[in-house]
N, C-alpha and C positions, 0 to 999 in steps of 0.2 A: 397273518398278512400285514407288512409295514407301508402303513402309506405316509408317502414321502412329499411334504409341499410345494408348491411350484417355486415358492421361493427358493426353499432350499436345492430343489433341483437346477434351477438356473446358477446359481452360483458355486455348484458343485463342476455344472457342464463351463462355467468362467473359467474354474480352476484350473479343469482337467487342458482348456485350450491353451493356457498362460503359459502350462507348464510344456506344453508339447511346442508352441510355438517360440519360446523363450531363448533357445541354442539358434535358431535360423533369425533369429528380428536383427534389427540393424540398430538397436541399442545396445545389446548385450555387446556386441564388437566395437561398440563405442566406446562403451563402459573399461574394455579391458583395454583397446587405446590407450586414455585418458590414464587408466593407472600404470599402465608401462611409461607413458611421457612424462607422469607427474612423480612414478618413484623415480626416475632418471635426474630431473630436472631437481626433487629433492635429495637425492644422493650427492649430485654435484655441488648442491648452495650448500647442505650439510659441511662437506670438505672445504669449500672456501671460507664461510662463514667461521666456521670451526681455526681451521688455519688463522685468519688475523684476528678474531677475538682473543686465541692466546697470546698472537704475538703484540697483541692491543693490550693485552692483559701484561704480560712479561716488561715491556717499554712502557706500562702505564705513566711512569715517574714523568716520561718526557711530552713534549707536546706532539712528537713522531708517535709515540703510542695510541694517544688519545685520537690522533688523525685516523688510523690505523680504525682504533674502535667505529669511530664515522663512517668509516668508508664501508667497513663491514655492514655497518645496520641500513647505509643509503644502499649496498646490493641487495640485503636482506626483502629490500622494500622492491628494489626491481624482482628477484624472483616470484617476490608475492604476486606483482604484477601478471606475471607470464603466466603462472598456476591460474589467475583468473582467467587467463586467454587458454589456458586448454582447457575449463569448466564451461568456457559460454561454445569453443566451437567445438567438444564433441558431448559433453550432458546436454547443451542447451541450459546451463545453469546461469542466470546473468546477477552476477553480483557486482552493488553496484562499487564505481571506484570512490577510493577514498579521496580526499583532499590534496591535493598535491603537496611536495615538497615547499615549505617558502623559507626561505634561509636567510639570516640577518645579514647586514654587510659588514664585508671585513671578513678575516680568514675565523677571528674568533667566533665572529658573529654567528659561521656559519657550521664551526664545531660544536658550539652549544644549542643549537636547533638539531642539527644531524645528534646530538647523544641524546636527544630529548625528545626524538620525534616517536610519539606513541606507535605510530602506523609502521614504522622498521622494527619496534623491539615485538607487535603482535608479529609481524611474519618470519620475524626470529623464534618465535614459541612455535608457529607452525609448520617451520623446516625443523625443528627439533620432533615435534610428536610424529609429522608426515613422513619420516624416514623407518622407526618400527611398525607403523602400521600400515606404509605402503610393503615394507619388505616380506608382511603378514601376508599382503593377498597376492602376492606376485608368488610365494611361494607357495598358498592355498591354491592358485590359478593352476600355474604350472603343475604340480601334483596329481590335482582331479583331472585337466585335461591329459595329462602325460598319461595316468593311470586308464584313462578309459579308450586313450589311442590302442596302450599295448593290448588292451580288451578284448580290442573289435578286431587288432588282425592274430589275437591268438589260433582262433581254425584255420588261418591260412599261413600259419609259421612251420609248419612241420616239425611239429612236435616242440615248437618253443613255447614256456613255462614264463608265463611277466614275473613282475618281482613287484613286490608291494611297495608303494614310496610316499611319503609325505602324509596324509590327511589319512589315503586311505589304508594306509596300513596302521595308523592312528584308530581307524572307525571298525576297521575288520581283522578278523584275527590271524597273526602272523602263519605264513604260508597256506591261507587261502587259496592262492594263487597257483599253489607249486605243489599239490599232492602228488604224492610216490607213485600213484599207478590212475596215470592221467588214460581217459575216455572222453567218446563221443559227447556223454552223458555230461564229464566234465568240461570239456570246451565250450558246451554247448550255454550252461550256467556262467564261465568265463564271457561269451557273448553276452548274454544278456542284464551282465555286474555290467559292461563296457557301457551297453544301451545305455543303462539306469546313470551310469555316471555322465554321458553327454547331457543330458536331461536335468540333470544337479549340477555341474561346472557352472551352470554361468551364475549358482544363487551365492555363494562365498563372495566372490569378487560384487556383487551387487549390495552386498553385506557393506564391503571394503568401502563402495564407491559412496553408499549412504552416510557413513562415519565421515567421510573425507569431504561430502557437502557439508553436514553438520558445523567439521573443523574450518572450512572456508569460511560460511558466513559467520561464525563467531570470532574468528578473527584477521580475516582477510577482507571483510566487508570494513565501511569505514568505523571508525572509535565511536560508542554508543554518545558520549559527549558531545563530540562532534557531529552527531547526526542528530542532536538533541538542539545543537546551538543553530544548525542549517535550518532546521524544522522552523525555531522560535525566530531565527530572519526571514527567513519565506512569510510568517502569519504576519510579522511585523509590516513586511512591504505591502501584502494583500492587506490589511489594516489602516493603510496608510493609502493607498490608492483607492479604498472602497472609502475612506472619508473626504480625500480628495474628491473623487465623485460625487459626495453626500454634497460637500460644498458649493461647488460648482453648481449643482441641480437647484442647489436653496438660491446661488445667486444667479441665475437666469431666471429661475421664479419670480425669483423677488423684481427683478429689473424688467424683464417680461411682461409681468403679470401685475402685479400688486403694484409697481410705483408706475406704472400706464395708469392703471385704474386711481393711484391717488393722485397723479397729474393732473387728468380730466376734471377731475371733482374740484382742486381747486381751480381750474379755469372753468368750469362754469360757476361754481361760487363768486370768482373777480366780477364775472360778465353780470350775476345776480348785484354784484356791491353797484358797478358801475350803472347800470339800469336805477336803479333805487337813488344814487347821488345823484339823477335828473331831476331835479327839482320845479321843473316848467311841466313835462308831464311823463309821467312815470304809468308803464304799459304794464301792471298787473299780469298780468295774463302770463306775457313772455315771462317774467321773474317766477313768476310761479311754477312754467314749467321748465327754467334755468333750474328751479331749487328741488321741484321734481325729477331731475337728470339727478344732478347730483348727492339726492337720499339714494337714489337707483345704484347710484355707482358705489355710494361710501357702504351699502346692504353686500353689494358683489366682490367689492374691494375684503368684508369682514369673510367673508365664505372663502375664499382665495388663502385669507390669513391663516382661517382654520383648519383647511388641508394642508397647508402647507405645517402647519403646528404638530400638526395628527402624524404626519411621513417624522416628522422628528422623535416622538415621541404622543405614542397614543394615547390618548385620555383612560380608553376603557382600561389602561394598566395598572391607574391609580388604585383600584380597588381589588388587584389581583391579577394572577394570571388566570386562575379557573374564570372570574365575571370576563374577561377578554376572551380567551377562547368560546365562551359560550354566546356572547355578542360576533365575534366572525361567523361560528355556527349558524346564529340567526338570520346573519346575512346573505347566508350562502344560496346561491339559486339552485342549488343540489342539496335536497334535505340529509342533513349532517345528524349525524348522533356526537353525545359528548360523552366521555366518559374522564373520570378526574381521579385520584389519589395521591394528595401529596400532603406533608408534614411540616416542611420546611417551605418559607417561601425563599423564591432563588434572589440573588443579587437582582437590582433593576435593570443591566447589562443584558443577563440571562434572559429576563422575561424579556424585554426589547427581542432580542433576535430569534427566542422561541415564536414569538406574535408576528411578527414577520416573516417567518419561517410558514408555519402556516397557513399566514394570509397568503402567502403568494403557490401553495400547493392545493387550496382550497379554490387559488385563481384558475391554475392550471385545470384542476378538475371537470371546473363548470366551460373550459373554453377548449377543451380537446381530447377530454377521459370520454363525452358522450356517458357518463353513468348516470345509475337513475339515485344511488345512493352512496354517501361517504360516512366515514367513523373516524371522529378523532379517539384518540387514548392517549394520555397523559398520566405518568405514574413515577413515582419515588422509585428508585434504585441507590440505597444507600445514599452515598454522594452525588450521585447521578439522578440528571432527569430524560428522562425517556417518551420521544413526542413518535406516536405512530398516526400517519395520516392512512386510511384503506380506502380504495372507490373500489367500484364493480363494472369500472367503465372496459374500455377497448383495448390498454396495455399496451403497450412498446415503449413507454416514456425509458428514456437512459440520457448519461450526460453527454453534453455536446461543450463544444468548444467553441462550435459556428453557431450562425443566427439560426434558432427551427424554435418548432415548439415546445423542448427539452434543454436549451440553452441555460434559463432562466435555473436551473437544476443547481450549472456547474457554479454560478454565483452565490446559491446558498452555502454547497459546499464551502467554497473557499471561508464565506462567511465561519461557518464553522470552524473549522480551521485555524481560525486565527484565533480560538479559544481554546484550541484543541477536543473540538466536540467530532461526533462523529456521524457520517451520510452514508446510510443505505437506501438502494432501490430495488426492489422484484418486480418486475412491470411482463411477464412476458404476452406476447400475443395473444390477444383473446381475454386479456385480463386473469385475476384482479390486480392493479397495480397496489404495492404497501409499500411506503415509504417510513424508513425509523431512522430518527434526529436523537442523538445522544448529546446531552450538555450537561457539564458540569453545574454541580449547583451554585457556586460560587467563584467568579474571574475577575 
């Protein structure tokens, strides 16, 4: 007796569905769309591209040739174009666009950008591969579907015999198809090759359309540089506007808060000096509690200093990131576990935004997770440092963009970010939310 486990029987009864439902889904007709419009669309660029790159190439000497070469690689780049517009509306593949064209001024300006432009010569390499590998599945397509049509109406041909063509006279043995002293018995196995071949047509072409995403996003999405250079100005601006903000916060503080509070102090000190240079008679009492105000104030004024010092840069940093993380622990009104291993200590950059990073998911925990318990872990990864915060609370924390109680999320990210550290979150309903903070160990 073979017993078979639930596992593997569910994913057996997956299989058997994929494969029966796979010729009727409204992908697979998508898919063979997509490669009839995009070998068409690369047949066509092939021939033009092809056409004035020689004659680009032949006229090279003049500046008509070179023109010639330009104009080739700026269609190059429109076709690229279009191939992305039949990936996003019949794969649903959205790749994103490259950069645009920017071209210097002046005719030459704009010849030496157009021969230069990385983004026309990638979609010139993929009108070149895109033409034998589309002509692969169009003829793979056709074959199987052709072969498995003749299949299905051989018992109703009166006596017509298919003819093997393409893949499947490749797969089966020649005259299969066409024995000498055809029967019931044979037509019958004829039907049923047809079945088997409806049932497999659409996996070639799926084959086809897999390579042809592959060859998009490697080079029909933008230039790996150029998405390198877009990255590292995005962190810069987010960089730049989270200090903007850092500043701003310190100077309404400071103007707010701290010089209110040293304002006061010296005017009740003036009002102490001027009480005292009465020299006829001098009220004790009042000076006394003019100088008792302002010890009051100069105590609140030093505590103001010190948060505000702390938001800059935290004291408990001085001595670490493990003594910092295990002081937020300690503070947390959700008893935290700590856990630590690390080798290397990080830049003082890194520890800043790991400690803050922290403090503020340690905030969230006690003020919306509802858990009774959190874990931090912190651990060396190579270069890498790896911050996991866990509660046991309620879950659904995710990033937001609007004001909620998930907002505070999308700020750390970006924080990140702009180091190129990286933000995950598993929060589903019901808990437990795990949150993991990747940062380098030195920015």
């Amino acid at each position: 007796m073979v017993i078979v486990s639930q596992e593997l029987e569910t994913q057996v009864r997956e299989l058997g569905r994929t494969m029966l439902c796979t010729p009727f889904s409204k992908r697979t007709w998508s898919e063979l769309c997509s490669l009839l419009l995009g070998a068409a669309l690369a047949g066509f660029g092939f021939a033009i591209i092809g056409l004035t790159m020689a004659a680009g190439v032949v006229f090279a000497i003049t500046f008509f040739g070179l023109a010639v070469l330009g104009l080739s690689i700026r269609a190059a780049r429109g076709i690229g174009g279009l191939q992305r517009g039949i990936a996003r509306a019949f794969l649903g593949e959205q790749i994103e666009e490259p950069d645009p064209f920017a071209p210097r001024g002046g005719f030459l300006g704009w010849l030496q950008s157009a021969l230069r432009d990385r983004t026309g010569w990638r979609a010139v390499a993929y009108v070149v591969v895109k033409v034998p590998l589309a002509s692969f599945g169009i003829f793979a397509a056709f074959s199987v579907w052709f072969d498995a049509l003749t299949c299905l109406i051989t018992p109703f041909g009166g006596g017509y015999q298919p003819q093997e063509f393409g893949l499947v006279r490749v797969v089966f043995q020649p005259g299969y198809f066409s024995i000498g002293n055809p029967g019931w018995l044979h037509g019958l196995a004829i039907f049923c090759t047809g079945v088997i071949l409806v049932f497999l047509a659409p996996w070639p072409v799926r084959v086809v359309v897999y390579m042809d995403r592959f060859l998009m996003r490697a080079l029909l999405s933008p230039d790996p540089m150029a998405t390198r250079v877009r990255s590292l100005e995005d962190s810069r601006a987010q960089s730049v506007d989270a200090s903007a903000a850092t500043l701003r916060r310190i100077e309404r503080d400071l103007h707010d808060g701290t010089q209110a509070q040293l304002v006061a102090l010296a005017m009740r000190l003036g009002m102490a000096k001027e009480k005292l240079a009465e020299t006829d008679h001098v009220d004790l009492d009042q000076v006394r509690e003019l100088v008792d105000d302002a010890h009051r104030g100069a105590k609140e004024a030093i505590v103001e200093l010190r948060d505000l010092a702390r938001g800059i840069h935290p004291p408990a940093l001085d001595t670490g990131l493990e003594g910092a993380l295990s002081t937020l622990a300690a503070r947390s009104t959700v008893p935290t576990d700590v856990t630590i291993a690390m080798n290397v200590r990080p830049t003082p950059a890194i520890e800043a935004i790991a400690y803050f990073c922290v403090a503020e998911l340690l905030a969230n925990v006690a003020q919306h997770a509802n858990a009774s318990r959190a874990e931090i872990t912190c651990a060396q990864h190579g270069r890498w440092l790896r911050l996991v915060v866990r509660d046991d609370g309620v879950g659904g924390a995710q990033l937001s963009r609007v004001g909620s109680s998930s907002s505070g999320l999308t700020g750390l990210a970006d924080r990140l970010h702009a180091v190129d550290g990286g933000f995950d979150i598993v929060s589903p309903p019901g808990g437990p939310t795990v949150v993991t903070v990747d940062l380098p160990l030195h920015a």
